[in-house]
C-alpha positions in Angstrom: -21.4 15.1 -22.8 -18.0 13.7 -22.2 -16.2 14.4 -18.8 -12.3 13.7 -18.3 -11.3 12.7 -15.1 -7.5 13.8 -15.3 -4.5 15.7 -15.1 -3.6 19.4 -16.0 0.1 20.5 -17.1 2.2 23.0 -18.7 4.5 21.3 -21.1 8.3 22.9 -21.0 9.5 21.7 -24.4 13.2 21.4 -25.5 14.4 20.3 -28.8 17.7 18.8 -29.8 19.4 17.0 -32.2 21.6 14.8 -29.2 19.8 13.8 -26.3 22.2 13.4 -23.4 23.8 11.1 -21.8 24.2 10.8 -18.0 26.8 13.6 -17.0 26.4 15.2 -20.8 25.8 18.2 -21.3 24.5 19.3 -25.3 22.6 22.3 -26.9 19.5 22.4 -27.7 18.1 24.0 -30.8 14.5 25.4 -29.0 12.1 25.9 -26.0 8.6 26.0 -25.9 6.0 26.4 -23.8 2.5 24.8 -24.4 -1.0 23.5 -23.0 -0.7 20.2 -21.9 -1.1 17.0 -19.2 -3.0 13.8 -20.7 -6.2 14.8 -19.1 -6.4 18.5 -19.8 -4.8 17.0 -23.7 -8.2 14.7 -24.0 -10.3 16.8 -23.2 -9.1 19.3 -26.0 -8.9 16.2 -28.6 -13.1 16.1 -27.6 -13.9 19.7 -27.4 -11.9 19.9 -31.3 -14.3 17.8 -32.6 -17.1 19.8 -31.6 -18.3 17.2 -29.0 -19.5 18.9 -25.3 -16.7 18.4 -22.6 -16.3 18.6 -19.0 -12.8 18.6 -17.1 -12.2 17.5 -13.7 -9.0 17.9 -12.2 -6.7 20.2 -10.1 -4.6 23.2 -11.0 -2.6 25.3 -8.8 -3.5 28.7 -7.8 -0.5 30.2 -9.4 0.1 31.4 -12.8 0.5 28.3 -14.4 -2.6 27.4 -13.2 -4.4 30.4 -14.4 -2.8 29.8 -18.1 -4.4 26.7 -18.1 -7.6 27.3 -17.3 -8.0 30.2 -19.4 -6.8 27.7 -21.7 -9.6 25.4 -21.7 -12.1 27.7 -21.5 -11.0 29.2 -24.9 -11.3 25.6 -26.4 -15.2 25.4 -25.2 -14.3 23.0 -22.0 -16.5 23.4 -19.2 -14.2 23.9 -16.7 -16.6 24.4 -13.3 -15.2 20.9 -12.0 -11.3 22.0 -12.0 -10.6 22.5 -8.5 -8.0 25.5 -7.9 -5.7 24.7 -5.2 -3.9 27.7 -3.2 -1.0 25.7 -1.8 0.0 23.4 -4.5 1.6 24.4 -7.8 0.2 23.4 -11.4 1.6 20.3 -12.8 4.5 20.1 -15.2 5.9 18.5 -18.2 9.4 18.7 -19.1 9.8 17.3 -22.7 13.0 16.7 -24.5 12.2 15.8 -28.3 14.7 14.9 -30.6 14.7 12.9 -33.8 10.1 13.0 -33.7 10.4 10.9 -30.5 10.2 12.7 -27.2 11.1 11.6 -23.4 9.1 13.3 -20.3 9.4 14.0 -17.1 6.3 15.1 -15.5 5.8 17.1 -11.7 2.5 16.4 -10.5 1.8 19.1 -8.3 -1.8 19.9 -7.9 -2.5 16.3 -10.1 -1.6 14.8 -7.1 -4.5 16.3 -4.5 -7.0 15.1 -6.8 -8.1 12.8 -4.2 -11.6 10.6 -3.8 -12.9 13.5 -1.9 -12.9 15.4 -4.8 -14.7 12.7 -6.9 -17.5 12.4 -4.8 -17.6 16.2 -4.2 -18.3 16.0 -8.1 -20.1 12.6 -8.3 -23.5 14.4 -9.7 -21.8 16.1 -12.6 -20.1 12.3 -13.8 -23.6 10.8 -13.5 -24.6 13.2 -16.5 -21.5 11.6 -18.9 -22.3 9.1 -21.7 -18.9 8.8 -21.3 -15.8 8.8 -18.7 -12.2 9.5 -20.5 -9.3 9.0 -17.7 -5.4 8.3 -17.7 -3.0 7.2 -14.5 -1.1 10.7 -14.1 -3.4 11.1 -11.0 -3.2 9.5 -7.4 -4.7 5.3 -8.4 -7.3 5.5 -5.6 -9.0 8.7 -7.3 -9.2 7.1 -10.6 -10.5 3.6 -8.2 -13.1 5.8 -7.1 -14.3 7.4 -10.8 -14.3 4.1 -12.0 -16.4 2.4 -9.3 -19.1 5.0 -9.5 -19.0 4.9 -13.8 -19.7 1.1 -13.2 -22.4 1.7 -10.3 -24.6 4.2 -13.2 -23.2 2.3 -15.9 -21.3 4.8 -17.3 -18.5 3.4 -20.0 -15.1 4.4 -19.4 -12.3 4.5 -22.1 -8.6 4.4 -19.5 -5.5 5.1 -21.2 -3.4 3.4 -18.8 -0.4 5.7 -18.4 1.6 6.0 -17.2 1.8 2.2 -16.7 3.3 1.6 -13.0 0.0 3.5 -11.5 -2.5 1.0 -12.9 -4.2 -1.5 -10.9 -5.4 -4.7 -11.7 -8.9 -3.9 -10.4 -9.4 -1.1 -12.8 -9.8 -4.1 -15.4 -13.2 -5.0 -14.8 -14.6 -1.7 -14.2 -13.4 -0.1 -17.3 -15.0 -0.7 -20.6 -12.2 0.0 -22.7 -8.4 0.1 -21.9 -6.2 1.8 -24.3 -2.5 0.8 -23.8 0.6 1.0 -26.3 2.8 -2.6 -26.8 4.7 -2.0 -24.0 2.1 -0.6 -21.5 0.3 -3.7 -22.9 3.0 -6.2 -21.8 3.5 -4.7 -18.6 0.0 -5.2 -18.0 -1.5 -8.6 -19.0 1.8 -10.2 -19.8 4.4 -10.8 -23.1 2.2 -12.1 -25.4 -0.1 -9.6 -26.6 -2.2 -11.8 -29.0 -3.3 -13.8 -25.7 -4.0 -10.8 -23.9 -6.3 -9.2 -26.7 -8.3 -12.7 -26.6 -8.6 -12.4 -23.0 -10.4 -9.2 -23.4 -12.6 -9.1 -26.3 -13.8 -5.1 -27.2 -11.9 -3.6 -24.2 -8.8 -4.3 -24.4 -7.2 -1.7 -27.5 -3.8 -1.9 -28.1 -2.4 1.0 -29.9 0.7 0.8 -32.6 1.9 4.3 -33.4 2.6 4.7 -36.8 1.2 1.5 -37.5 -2.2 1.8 -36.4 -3.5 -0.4 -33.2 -5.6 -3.2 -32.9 -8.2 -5.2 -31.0 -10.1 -9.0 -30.6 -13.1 -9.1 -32.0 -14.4 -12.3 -29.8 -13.9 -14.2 -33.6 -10.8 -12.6 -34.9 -7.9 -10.3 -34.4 -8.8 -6.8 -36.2 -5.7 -4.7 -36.9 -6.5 -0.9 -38.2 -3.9 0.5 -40.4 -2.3 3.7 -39.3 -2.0 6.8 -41.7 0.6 8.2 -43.6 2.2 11.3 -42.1 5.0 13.5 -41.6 5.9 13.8 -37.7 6.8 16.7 -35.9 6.0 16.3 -32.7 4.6 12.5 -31.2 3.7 14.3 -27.8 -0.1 13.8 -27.5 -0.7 11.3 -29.8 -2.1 8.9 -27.8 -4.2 11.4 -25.8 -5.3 12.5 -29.1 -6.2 8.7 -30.5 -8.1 8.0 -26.6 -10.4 11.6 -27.0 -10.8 11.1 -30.2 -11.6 7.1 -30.0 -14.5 8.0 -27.1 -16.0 11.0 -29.6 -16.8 8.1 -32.3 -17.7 5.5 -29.6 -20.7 8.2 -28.4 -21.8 8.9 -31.6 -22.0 4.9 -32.3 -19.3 4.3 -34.6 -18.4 0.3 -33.3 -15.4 0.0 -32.2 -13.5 -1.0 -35.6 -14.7 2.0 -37.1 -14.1 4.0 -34.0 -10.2 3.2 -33.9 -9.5 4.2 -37.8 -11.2 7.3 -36.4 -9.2 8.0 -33.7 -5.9 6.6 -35.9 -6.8 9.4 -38.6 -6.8 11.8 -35.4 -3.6 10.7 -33.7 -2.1 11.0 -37.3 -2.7 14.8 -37.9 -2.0 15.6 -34.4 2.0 14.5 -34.9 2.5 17.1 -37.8 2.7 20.2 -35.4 4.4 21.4 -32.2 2.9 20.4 -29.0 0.5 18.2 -27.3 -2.5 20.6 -28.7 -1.3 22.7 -30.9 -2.2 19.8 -33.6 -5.4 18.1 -32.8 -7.6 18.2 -35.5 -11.1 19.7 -36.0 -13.9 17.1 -37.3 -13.6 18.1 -40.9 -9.5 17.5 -40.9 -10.2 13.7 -39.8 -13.2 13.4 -42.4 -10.6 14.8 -44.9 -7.8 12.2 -43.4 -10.6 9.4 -43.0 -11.1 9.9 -46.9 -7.4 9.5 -47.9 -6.3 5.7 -49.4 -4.1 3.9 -46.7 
């Protein structure tokens, strides 16, 4: 079994062909609402691909919160570790997209009262993970916590570090895998990225978009190739690449093989609405895996 360690949102999607400037006003050709915060969207990405997956995380007691759980429970998450908090409201994600690029603004809410306390109220269901997927849009000393008991039972952790200015230096060493994007990377560990890969051989992952992502080896730099496809929608991508990455990891595909994986993923997840609406089931990446890049 998986377990996610992460956040729960409704995503409030608007599209438009002009983004605004400040003091702008423009019109927008659509709203939507979907499923969505880069915990809740990881956990999905797993449970797609038929693997068991737990979720721990917060929702409000309202009917957002309600949505969402009834959410996850339809995709086959277990769902006993989401805590359901009466005085906060559930997180939420306001996305503008435009052009098959997308800016967010995200609301906590009950994200943000996932605290330690909660972790260690939980600490018996984590010690039953092969695996620990988490992200940064919880409080830092929560994820601290997770990550010091994975390390204590040996537990691997894949950590999408977003969004970036929550990640600690600390969290290095007691992850296993870190999962950033170019600029997440150079905010991190510094400008040049070819140095940083070398100074973390098989953890460090640096993902490329369309272009694929790519590691260090210990030997060499490996670069994956991304897939060809027709964007609609990039929200969820990389929460689709890191679910989908920690699938193939626990069913021990190495980690070259495990990123084209997760890149065949990411790369059907962009052709629909939403952060879930796309993610694929095992037999769509099989069917991507098998297609010439």
């Amino acid at each position: 079994m998986i377990t996610v360690i992460g956040s729960i949102n409704i995503d409030l999607v608007v599209e438009t062909n002009h983004v605004p400037k400040n003091g702008e006003t423009t019109l927008g050709t659509s709203f939507s609402t979907f499923f969505g915060g880069k915990g809740a969207n990881q956990a999905v990405s797993i449970a797609r691909l038929g693997k068991e997956v737990q979720m721990i995380g917060a929702c409000g007691a309202d009917d957002y919160g309600k949505m969402a759980l009834t959410s996850l429970k339809e995709e086959s998450i277990k769902t006993n570790q989401v805590f359901l908090l009466p005085d906060e409201t559930t997180g939420i994600a306001t996305i503008i997209v435009s052009n098959a690029d997308n800016r967010i603004i995200v609301v906590p809410g009950a994200n943000n009262s996932l605290t330690s306390k909660e972790i260690e109220l939980v600490k018996k269901e984590i010690m039953k993970s092969e695996m620990v997927v988490m992200q940064l849009e919880i409080p830092s000393n929560t994820v601290h916590t997770a990550l010091k008991i994975c390390k204590e039972q040996n537990i691997p952790v894949v950590l999408n570090p977003a969004p970036v200015n929550h990640f600690q230096h600390e969290f290095i060493d007691l992850a296993t895998y870190i999962t950033p994007n170019e600029s997440e990377c150079r905010s991190i560990f510094g400008e040049n990225i070819e140095q940083s890969l070398e100074r973390y051989p098989n953890k460090l992952i640096v993902t490329l978009g369309e272009k694929g992502a790519r590691f260090y080896n210990g030997k060499k730099h490996v670069f994956i190739k991304g897939f060809q496809t027709n964007p609609v929608d990039t929200t969820g991508a990389g929460d689709t690449f890191n679910g989908s990455l920690a699938v193939a990891l626990t069913e021990g595909k190495n980690i070259e093989e495990a990123v084209r994986f997760a890149n065949a993923s990411a790369s059907i997840a962009v052709e629909k609405k939403g952060a879930q609406s796309g993610m694929p089931s095992l037999d769509g990446v099989i069917n991507r895996l098998n297609l010439k890049i």
